[in-house]
N, CA, C and O atoms as a printed pandas DataFrame, in Angstrom:
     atom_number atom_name residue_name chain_id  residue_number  x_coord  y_coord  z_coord
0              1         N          UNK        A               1    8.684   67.068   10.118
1              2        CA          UNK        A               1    8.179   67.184    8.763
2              3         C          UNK        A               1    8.548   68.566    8.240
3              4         O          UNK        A               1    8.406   69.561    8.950
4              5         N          UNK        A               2    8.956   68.618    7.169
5              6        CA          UNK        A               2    9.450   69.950    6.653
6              7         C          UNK        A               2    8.315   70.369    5.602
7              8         O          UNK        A               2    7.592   69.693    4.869
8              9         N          UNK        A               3    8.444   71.772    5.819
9             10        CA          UNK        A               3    7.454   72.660    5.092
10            11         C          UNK        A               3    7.142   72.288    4.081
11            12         O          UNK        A               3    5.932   72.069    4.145
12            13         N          UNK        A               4    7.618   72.002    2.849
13            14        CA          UNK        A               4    6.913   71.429    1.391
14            15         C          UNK        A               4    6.338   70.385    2.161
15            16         O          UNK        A               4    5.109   70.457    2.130
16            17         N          UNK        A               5    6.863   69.239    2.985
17            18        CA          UNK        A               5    5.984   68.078    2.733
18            19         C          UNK        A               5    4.430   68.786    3.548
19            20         O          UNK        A               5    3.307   68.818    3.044
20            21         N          UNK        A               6    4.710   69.129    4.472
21            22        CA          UNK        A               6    3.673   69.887    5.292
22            23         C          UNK        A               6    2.602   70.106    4.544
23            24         O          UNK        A               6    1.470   69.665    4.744
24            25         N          UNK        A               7    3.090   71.030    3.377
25            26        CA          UNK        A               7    2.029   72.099    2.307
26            27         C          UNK        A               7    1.591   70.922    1.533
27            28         O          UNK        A               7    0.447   70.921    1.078
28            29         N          UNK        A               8    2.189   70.159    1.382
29            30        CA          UNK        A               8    1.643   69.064    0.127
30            31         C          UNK        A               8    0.444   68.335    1.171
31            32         O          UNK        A               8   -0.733   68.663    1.322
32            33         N          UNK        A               9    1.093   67.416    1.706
33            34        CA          UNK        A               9    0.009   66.724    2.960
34            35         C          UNK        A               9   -1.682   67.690    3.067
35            36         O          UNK        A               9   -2.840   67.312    2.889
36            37         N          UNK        A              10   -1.162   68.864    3.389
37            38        CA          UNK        A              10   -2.537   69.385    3.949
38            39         C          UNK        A              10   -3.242   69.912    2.960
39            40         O          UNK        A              10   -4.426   70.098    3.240
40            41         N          UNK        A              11   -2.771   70.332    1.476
41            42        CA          UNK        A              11   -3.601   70.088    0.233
42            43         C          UNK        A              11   -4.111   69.034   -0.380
43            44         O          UNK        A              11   -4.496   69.065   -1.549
44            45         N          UNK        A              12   -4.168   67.645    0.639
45            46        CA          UNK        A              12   -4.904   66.427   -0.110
46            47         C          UNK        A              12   -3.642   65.558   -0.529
47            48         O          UNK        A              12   -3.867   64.348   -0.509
48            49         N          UNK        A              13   -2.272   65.957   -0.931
49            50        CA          UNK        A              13   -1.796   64.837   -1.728
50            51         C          UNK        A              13   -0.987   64.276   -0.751
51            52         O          UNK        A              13   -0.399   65.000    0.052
52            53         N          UNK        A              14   -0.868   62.795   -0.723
53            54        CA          UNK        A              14   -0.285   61.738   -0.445
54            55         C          UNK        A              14    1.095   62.163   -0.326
55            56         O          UNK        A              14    1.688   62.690    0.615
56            57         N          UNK        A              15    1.568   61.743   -1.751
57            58        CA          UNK        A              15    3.213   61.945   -1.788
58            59         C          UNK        A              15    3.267   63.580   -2.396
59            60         O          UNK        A              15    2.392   63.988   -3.159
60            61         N          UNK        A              16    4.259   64.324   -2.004
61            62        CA          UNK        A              16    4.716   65.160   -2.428
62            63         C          UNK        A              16    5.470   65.696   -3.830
63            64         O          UNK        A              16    5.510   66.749   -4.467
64            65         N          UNK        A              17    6.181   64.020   -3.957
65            66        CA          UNK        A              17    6.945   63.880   -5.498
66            67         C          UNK        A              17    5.971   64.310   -6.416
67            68         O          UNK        A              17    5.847   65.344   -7.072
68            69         N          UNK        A              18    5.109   62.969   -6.282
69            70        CA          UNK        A              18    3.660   63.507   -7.004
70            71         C          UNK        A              18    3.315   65.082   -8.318
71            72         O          UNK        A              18    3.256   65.412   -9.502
72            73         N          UNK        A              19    3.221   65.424   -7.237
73            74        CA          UNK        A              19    2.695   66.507   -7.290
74            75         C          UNK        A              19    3.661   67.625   -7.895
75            76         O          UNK        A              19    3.321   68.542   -8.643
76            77         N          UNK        A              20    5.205   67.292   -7.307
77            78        CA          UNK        A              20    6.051   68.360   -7.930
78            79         C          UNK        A              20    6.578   67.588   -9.057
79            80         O          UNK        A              20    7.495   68.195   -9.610
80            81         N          UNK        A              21    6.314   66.479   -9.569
81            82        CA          UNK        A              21    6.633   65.906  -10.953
82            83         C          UNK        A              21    5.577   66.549  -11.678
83            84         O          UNK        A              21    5.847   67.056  -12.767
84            85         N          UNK        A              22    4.582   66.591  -11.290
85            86        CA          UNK        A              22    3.549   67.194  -12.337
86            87         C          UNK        A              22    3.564   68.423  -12.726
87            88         O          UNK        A              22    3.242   68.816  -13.848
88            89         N          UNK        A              23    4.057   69.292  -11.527
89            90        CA          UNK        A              23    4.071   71.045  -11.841
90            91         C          UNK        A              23    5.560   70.559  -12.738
91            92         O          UNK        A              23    5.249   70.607  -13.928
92            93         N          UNK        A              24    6.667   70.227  -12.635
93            94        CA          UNK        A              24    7.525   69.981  -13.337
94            95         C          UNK        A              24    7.474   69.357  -14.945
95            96         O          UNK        A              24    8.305   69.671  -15.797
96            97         N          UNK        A              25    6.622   68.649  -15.121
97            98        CA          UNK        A              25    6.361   68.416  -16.277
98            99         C          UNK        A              25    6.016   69.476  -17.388
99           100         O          UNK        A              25    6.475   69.686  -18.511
100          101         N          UNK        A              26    4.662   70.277  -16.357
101          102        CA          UNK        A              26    3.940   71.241  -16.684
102          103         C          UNK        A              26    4.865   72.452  -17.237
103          104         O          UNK        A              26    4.408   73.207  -18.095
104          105         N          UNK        A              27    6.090   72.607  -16.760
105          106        CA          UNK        A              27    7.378   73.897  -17.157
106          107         C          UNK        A              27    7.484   74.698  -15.584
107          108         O          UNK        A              27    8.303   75.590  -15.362
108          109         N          UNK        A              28    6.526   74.205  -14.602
109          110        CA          UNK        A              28    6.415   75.527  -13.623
110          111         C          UNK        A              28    7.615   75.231  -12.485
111          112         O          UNK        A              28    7.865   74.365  -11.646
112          113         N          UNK        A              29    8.259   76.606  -13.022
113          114        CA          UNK        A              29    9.119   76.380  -11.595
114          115         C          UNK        A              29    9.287   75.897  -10.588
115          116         O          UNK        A              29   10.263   75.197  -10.322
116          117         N          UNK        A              30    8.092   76.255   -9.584
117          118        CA          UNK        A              30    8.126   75.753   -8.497
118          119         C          UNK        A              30    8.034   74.555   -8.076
119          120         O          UNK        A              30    7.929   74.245   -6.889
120          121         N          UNK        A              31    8.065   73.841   -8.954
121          122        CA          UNK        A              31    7.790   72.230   -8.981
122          123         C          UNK        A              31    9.681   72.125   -8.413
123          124         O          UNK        A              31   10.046   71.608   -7.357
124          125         N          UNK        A              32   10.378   72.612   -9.205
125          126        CA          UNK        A              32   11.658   72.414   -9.517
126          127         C          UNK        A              32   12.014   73.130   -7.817
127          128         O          UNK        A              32   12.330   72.344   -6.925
128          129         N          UNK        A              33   11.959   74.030   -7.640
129          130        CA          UNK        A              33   12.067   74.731   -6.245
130          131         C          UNK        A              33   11.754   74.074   -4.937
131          132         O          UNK        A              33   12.468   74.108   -3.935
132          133         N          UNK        A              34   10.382   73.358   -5.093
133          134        CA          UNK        A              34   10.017   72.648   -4.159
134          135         C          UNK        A              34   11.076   70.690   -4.270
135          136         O          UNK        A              34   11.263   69.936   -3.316
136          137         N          UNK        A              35   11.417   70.515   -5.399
137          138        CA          UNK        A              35   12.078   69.092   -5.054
138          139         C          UNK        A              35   13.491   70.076   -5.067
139          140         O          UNK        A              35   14.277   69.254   -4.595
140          141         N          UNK        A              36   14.068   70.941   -5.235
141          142        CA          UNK        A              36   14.964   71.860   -4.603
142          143         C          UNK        A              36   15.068   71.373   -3.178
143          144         O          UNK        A              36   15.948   70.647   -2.717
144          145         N          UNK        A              37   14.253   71.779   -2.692
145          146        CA          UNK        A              37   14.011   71.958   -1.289
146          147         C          UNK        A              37   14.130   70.485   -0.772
147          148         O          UNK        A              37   14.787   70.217    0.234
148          149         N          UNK        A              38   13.619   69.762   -1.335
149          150        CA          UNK        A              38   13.143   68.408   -0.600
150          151         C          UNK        A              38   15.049   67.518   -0.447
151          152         O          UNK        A              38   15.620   66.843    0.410
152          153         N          UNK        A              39   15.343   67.975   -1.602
153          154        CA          UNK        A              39   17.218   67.176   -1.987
154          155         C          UNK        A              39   18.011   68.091   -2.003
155          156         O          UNK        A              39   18.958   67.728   -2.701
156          157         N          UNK        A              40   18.194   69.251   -1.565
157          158        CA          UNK        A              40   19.851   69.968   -1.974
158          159         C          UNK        A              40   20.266   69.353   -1.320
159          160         O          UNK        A              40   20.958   68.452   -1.794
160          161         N          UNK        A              41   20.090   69.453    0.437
161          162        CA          UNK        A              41   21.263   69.077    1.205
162          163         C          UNK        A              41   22.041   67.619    1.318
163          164         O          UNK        A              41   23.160   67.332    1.743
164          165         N          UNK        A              42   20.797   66.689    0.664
165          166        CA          UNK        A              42   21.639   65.390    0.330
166          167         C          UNK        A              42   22.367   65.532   -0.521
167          168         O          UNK        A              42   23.378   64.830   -0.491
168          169         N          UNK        A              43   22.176   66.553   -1.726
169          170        CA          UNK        A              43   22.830   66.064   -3.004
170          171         C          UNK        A              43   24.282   66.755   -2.829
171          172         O          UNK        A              43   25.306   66.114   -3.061
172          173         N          UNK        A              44   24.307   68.161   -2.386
173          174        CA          UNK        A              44   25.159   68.717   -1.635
174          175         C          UNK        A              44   26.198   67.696   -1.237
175          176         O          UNK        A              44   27.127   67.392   -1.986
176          177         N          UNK        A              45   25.992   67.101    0.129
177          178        CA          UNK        A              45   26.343   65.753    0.442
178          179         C          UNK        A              45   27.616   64.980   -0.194
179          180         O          UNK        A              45   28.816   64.798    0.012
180          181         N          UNK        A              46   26.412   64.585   -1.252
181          182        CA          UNK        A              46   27.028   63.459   -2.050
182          183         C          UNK        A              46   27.860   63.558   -3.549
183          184         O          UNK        A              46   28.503   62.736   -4.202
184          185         N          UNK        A              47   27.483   65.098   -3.758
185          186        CA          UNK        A              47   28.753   65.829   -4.257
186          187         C          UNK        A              47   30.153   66.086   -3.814
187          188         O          UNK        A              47   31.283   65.949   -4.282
188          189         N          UNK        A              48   29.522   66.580   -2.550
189          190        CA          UNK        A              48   31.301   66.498   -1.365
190          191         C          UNK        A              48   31.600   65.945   -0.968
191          192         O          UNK        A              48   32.633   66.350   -0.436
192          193         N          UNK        A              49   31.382   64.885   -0.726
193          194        CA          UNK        A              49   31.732   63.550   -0.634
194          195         C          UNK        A              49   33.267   62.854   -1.627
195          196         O          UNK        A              49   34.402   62.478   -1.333
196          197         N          UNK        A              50   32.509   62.975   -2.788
197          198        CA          UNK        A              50   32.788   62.130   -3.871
198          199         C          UNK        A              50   34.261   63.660   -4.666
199          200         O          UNK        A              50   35.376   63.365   -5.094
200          201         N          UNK        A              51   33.747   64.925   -4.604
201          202        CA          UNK        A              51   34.861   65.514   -4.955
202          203         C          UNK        A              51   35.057   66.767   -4.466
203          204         O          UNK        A              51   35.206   67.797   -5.123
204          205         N          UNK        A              52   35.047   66.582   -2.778
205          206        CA          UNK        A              52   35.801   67.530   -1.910
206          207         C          UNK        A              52   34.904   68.674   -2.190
207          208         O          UNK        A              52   34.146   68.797   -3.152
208          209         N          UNK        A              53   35.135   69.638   -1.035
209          210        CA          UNK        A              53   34.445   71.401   -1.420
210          211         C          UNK        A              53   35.241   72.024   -2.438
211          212         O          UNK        A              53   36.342   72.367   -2.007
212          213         N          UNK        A              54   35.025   72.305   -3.760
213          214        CA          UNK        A              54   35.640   73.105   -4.475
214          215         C          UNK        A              54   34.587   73.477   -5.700
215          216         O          UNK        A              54   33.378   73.262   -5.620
216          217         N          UNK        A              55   35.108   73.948   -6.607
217          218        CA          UNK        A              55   34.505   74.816   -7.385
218          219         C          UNK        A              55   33.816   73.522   -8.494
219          220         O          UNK        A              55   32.762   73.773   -9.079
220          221         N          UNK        A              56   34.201   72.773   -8.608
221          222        CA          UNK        A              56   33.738   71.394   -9.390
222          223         C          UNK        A              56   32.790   71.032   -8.786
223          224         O          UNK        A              56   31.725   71.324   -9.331
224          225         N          UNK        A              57   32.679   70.166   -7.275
225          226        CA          UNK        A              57   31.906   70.446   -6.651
226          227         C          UNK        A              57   30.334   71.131   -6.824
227          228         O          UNK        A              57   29.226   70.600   -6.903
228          229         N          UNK        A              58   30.847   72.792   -6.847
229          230        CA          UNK        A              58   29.384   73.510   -7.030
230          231         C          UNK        A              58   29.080   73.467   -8.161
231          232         O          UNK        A              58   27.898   73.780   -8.309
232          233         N          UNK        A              59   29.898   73.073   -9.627
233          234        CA          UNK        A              59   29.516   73.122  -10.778
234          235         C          UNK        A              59   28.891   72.334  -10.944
235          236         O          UNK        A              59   28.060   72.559  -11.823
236          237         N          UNK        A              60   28.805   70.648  -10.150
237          238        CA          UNK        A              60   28.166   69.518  -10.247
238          239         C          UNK        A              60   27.106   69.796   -9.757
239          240         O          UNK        A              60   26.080   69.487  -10.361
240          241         N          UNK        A              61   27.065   70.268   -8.880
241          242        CA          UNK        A              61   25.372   70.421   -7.831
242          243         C          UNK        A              61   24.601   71.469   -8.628
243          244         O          UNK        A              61   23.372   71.395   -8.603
244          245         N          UNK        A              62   25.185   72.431   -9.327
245          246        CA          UNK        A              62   23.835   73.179   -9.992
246          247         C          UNK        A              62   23.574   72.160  -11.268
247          248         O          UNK        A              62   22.432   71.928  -11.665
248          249         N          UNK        A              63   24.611   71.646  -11.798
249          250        CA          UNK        A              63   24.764   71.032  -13.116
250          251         C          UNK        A              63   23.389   69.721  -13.158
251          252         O          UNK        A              63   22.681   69.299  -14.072
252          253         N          UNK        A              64   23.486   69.413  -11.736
253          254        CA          UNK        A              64   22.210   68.500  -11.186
254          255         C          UNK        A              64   20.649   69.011  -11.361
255          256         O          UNK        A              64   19.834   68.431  -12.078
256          257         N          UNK        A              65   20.428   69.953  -10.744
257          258        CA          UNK        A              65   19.309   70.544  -10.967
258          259         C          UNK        A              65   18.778   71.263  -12.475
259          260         O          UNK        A              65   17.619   71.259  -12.888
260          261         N          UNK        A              66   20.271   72.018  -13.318
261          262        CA          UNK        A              66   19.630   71.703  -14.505
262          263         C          UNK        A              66   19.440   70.828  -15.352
263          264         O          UNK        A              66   18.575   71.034  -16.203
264          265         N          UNK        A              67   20.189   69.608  -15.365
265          266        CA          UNK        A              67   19.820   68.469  -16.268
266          267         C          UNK        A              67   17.925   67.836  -15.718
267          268         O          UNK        A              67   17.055   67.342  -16.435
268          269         N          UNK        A              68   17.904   68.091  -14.461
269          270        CA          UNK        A              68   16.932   67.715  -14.177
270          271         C          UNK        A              68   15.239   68.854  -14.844
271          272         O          UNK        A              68   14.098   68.527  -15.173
272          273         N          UNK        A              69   15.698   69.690  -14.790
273          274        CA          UNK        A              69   14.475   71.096  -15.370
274          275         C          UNK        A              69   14.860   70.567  -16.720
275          276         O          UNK        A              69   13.795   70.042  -17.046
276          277         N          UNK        A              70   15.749   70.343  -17.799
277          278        CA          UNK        A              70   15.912   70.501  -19.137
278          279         C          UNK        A              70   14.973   68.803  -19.820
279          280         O          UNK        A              70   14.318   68.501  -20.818
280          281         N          UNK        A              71   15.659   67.807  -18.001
281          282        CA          UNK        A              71   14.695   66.684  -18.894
282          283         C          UNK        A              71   13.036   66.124  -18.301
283          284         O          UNK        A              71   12.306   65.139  -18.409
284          285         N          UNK        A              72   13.046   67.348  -17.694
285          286        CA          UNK        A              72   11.392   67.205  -16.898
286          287         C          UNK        A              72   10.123   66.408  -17.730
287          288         O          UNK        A              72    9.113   65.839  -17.318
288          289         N          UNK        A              73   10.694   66.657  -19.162
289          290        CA          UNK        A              73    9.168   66.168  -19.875
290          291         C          UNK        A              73    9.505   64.641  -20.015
291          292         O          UNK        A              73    8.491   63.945  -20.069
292          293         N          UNK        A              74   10.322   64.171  -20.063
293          294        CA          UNK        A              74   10.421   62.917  -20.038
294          295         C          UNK        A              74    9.803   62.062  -19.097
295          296         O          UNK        A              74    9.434   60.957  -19.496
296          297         N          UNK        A              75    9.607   62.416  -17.792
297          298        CA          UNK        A              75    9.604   61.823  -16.594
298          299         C          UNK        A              75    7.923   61.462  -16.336
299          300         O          UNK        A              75    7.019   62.295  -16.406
300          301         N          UNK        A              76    7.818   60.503  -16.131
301          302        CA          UNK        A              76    6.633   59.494  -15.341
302          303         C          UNK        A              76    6.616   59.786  -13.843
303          304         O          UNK        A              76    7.439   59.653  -12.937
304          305         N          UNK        A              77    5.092   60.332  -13.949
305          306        CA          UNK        A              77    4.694   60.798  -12.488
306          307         C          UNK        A              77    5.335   59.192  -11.718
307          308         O          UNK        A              77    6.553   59.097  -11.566
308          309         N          UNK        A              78    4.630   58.293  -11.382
309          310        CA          UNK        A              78    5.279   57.239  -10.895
310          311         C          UNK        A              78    7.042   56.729  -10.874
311          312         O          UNK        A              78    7.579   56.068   -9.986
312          313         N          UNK        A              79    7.472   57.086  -11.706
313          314        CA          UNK        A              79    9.312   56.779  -12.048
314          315         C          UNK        A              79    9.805   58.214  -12.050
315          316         O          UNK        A              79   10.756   58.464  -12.790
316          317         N          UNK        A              80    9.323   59.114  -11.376
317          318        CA          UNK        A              80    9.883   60.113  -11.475
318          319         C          UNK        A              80   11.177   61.229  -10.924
319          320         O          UNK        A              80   11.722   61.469  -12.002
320          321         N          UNK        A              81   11.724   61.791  -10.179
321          322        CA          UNK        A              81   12.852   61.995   -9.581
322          323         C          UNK        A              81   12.586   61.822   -8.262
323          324         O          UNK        A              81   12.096   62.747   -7.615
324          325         N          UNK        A              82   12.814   60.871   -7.814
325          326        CA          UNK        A              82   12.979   60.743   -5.973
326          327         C          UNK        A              82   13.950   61.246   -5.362
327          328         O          UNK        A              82   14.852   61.857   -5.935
328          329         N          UNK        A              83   13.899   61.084   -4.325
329          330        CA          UNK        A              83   15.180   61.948   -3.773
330          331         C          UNK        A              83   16.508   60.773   -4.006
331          332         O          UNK        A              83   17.660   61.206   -4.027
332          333         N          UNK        A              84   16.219   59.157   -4.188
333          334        CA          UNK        A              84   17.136   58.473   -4.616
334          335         C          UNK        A              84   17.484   58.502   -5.842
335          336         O          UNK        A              84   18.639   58.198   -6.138
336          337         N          UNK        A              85   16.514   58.893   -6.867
337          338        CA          UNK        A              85   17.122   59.106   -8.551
338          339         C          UNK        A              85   18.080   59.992   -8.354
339          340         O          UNK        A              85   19.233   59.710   -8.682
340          341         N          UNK        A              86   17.660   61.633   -7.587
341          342        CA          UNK        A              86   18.100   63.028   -7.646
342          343         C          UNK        A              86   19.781   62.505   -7.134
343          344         O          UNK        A              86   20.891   62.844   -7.545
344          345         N          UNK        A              87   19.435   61.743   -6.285
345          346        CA          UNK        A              87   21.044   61.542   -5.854
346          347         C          UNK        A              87   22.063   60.484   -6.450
347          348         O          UNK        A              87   23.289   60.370   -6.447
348          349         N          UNK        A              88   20.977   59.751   -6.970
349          350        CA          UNK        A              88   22.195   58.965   -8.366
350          351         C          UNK        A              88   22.530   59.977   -9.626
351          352         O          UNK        A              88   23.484   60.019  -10.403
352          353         N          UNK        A              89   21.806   60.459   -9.547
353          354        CA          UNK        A              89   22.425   61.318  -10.626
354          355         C          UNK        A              89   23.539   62.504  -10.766
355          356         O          UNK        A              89   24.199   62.891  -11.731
356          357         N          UNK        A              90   23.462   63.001   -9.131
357          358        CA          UNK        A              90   24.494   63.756   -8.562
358          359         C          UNK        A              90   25.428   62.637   -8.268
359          360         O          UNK        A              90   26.599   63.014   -8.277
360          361         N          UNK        A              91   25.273   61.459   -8.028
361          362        CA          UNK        A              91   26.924   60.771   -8.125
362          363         C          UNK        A              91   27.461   60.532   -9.168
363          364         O          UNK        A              91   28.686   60.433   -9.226
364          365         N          UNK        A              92   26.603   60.369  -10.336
365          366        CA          UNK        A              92   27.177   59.823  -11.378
366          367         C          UNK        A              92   27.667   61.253  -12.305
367          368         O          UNK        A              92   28.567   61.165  -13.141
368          369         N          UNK        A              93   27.154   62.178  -12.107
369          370        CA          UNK        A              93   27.844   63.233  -12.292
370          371         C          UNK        A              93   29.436   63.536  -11.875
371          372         O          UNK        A              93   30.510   63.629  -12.469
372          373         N          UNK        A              94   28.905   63.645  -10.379
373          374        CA          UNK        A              94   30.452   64.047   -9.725
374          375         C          UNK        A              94   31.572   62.916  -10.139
375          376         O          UNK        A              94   32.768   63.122  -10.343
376          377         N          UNK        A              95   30.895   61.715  -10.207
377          378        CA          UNK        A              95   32.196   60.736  -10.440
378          379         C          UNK        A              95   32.466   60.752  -11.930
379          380         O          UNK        A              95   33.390   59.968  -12.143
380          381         N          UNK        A              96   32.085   61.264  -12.941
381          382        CA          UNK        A              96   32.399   61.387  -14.284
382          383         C          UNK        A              96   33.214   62.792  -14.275
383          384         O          UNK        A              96   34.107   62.989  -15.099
384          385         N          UNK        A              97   32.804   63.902  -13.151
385          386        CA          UNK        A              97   33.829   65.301  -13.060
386          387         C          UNK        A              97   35.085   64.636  -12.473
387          388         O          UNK        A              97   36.128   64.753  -13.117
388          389         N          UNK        A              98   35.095   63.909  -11.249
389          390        CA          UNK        A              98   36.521   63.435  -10.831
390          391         C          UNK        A              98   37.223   62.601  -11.798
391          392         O          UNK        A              98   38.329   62.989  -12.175
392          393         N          UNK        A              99   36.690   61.387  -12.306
393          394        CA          UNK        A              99   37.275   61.243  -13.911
394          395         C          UNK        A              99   38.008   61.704  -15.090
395          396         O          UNK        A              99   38.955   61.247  -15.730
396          397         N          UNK        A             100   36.958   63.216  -15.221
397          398        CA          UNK        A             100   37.847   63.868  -15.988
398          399         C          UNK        A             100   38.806   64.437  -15.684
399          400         O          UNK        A             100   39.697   64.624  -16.512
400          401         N          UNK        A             101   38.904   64.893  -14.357
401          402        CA          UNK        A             101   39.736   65.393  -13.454
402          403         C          UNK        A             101   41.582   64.963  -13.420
403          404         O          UNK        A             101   42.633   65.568  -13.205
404          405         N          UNK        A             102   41.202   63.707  -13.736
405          406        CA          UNK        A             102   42.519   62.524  -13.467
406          407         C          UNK        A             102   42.713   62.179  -12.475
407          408         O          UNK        A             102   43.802   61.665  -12.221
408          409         N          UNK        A             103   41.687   62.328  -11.462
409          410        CA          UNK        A             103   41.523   61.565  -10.064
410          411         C          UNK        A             103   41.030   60.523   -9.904
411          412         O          UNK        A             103   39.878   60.570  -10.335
412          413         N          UNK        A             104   41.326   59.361   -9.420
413          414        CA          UNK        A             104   40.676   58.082   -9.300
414          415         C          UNK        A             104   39.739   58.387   -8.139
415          416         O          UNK        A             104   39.985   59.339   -7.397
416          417         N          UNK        A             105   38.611   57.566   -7.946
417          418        CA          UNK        A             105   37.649   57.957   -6.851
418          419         C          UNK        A             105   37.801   57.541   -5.191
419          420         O          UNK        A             105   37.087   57.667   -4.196
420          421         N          UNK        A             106   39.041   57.021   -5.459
421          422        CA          UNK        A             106   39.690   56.785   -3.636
422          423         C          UNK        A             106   40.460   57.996   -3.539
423          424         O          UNK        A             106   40.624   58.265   -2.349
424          425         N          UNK        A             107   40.884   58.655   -4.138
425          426        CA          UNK        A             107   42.054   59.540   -4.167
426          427         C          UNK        A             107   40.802   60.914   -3.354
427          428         O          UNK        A             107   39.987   61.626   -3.941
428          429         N          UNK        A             108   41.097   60.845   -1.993
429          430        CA          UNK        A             108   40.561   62.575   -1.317
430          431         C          UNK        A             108   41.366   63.797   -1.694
431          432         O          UNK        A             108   42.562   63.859   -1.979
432          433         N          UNK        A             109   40.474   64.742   -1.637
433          434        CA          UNK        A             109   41.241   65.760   -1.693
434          435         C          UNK        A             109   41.113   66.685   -0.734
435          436         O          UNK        A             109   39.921   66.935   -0.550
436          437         N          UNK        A             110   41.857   67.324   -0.019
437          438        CA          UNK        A             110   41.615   68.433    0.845
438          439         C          UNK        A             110   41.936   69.182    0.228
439          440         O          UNK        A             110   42.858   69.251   -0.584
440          441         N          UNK        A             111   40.497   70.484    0.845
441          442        CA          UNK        A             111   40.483   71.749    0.707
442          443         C          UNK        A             111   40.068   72.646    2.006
443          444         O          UNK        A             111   40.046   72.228    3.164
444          445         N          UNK        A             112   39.787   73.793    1.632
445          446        CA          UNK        A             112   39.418   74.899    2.742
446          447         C          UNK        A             112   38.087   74.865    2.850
447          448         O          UNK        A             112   37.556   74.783    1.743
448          449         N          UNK        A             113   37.116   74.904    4.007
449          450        CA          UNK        A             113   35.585   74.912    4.068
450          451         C          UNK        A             113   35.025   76.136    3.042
451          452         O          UNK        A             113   35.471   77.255    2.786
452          453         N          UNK        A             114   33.785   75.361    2.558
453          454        CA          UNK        A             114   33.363   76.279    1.728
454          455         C          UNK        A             114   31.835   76.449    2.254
455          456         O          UNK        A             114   31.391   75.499    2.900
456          457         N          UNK        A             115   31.161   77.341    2.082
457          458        CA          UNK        A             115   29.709   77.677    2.334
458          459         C          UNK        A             115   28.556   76.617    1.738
459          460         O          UNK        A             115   28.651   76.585    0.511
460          461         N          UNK        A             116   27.580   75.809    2.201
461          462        CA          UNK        A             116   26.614   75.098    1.873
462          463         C          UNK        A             116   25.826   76.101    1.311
463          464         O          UNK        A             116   25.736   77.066    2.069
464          465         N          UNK        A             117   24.996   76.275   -0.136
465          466        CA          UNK        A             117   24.415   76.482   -0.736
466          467         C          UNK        A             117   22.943   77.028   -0.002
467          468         O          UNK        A             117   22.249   78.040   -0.098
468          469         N          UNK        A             118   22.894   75.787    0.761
469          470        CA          UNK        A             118   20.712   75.988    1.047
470          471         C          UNK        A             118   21.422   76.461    2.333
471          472         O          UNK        A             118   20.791   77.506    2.499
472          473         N          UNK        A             119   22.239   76.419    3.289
473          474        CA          UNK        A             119   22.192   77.191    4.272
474          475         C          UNK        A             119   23.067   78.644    4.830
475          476         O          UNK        A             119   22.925   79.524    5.679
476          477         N          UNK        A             120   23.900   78.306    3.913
477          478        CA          UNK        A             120   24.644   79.490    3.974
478          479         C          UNK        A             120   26.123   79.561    5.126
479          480         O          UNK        A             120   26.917   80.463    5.395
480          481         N          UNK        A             121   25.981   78.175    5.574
481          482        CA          UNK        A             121   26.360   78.331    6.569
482          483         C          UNK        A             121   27.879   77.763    6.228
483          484         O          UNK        A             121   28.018   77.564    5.021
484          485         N          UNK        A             122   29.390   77.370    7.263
485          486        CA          UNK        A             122   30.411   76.981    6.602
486          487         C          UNK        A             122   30.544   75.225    6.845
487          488         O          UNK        A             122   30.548   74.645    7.930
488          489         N          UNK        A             123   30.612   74.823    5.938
489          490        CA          UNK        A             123   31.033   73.051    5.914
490          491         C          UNK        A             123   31.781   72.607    7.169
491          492         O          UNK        A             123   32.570   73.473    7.546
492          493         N          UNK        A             124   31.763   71.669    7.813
493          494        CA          UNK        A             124   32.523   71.387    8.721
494          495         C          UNK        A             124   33.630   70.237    8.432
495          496         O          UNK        A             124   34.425   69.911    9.313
């Protein structure tokens, strides 16, 4: 169990989403920090996946987290960003950047390892 869910659990709440949809609604950062925490490394993932380690790539994965803070008030505690919304939305991102790109989405691309974001560490 990882630390946010930990902290959420032992303050009473059930689900964790919960709770950081609501500070998120509310404007408070840490709402955004804590489902940070809960999805980079999938979304990470499923960014590089879909369009290789490169600079598009990281433009998509932050580009994720702010569409998500800009449309926070919209969102229904119940329908709210799961870690499966968070990651449809990072695909449908990245596959509209490879699009514009003029890459079809079978087409890989190799590049040179680049550093993961939440760990710092190098891609394998």
């Amino acid at each position: 169990m990882d630390f946010v869910t930990q902290t959420y659990i032992s303050s009473g709440m059930r689900d964790p989403l919960e709770q950081i949809i609501s500070q998120l609604r509310a404007g408070d950062r840490a709402g955004l920090e804590a489902l940070y925490a809960l999805t980079s490394a999938r979304v990470y993932r499923t960014v590089t996946d879909i369009l290789g380690t490169n600079s598009a790539a990281n433009d998509v994965f932050k580009e994720v987290y702010k569409r998500i803070w800009q449309d926070r008030a919209q969102w229904k505690t119940k329908m709210g960003p799961d870690e499966l919304a968070v990651c449809q939305l990072a695909r449908r991102l990245a596959l509209r950047a490879r699009y514009a790109d003029g890459r079809r989405p079978d087409q890989q691309e190799q590049s040179a390892p680049t550093m993961r974001p939440e760990t710092g560490r190098d891609v394998q």
